[in-house]
VOGU-3710 file (C-alpha; in Angstrom, 3 decimals, decimal comma):
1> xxxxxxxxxx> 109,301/23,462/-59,916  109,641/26,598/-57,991  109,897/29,008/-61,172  106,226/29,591/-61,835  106,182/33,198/-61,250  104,943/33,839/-64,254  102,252/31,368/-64,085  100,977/32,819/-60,786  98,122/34,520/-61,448  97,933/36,444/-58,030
11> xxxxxxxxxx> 96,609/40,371/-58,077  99,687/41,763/-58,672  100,404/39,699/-61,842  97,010/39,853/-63,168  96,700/43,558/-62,852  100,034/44,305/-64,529  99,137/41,953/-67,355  96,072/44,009/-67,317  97,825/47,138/-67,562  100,318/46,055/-70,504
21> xxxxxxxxxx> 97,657/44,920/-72,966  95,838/48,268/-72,646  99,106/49,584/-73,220  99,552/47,550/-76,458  96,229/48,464/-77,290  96,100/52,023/-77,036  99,648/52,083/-79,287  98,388/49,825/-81,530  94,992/52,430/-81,632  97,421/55,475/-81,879
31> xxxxxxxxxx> 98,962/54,108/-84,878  95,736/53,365/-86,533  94,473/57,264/-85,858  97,457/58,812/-87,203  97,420/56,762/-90,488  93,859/57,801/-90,904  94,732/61,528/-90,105  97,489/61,340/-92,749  94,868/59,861/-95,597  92,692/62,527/-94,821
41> xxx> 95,621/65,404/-94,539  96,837/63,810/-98,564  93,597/63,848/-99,711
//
């Protein structure tokens, strides 16, 4: 098997891995922030 690129957890796979969950994370965080703002802005 000579496809297990992504399986190969060199730097430069681990680091963008790295990079897209904070990614995900900070959206997901964004979200959350703005549908608190708009709670407060109805209330």
């Amino acid at each position: 098997m000579k496809d297990t690129s992504l399986f190969s957890w060199d730097n430069g796979s681990f680091i963008m891995i790295v990079v897209f969950g904070l990614v995900i994370i900070g959206l997901v965080a964004a979200v959350f922030l703005m549908m608190n703002f708009d709670k407060k802005i109805k209330k």
